[in-house]
N, C-alpha and C positions, 0 to 999 in steps of 0.2 A: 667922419666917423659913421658906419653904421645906423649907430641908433638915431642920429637925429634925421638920415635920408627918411627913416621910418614911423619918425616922432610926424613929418611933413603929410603922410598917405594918413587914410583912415586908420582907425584905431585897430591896432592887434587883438585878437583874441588868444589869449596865449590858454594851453592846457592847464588845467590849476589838479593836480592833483597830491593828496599832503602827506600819504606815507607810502608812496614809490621809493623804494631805494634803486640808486642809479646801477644799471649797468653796466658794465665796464663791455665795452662792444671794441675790439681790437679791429682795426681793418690792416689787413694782410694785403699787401702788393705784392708780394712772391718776388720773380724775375722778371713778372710784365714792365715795362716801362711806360709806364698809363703818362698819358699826356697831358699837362697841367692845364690848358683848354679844356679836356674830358673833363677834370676833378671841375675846377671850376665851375664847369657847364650842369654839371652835379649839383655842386652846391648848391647853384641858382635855380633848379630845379627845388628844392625843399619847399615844403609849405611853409609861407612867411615865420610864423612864430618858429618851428624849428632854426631854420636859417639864420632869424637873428641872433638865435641862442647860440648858435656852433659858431657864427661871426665874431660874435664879443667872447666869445669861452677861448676858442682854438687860436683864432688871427690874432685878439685883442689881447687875448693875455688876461681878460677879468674874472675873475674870483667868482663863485654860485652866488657867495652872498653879495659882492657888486653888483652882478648884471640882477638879482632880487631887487637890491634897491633901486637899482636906475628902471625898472618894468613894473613895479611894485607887484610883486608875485613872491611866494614861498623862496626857500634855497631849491627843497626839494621839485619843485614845480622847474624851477631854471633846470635842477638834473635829471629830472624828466624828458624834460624837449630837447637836451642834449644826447641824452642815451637813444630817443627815438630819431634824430637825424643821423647817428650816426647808425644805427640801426640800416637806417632806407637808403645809408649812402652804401653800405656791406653791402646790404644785396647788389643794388646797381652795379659798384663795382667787380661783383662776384658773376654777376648775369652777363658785361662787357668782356669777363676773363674766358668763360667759358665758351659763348660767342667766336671770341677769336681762336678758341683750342677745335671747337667746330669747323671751321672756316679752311 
């Protein structure tokens, strides 16, 4: 599981903040066939706390208010650092799309 490779490193600093409502950030793949290496290699790129948010939220399947109680932070703080990962991964993957329409 995720959270406990994370429970093992230094302590997280996760963003706390208590009336962000989340954004729904859609990431559009089009007709590129992005390579699950690339996403991956994305993911792991996030800064920790986003990462472990979009880890347990997207992979794991747990709930805002799960992954709150298992980090002990807000709900709103979990859909925070989720809206902002997915955020960072749009662009990435919008800046890789474009790259290759260049190319």
């Amino acid at each position: 599981m995720a959270l406990q490779k994370y429970r093992e490193k230094s302590p997280l600093q996760l963003v706390k903040e208590h009336e962000i409502e989340e954004e729904e950030i859609e990431l559009n793949f089009e007709d590129d066939n992005l390579d699950l290496n690339f996403l991956l290699e994305m993911i792991q790129q996030l800064p920790d706390r986003y990462r472990l948010v979009f880890n347990l939220y997207v992979l794991d399947n747990y709930s805002h208010k799960e992954i709150a109680e298992l980090l002990k932070v807000s709900e709103n703080t979990s859909k925070s650092n989720l809206s902002r990962a997915r955020k960072i991964l749009k662009e990435k993957i919008e800046k890789h799309q474009q790259e290759k329409l260049n190319n």
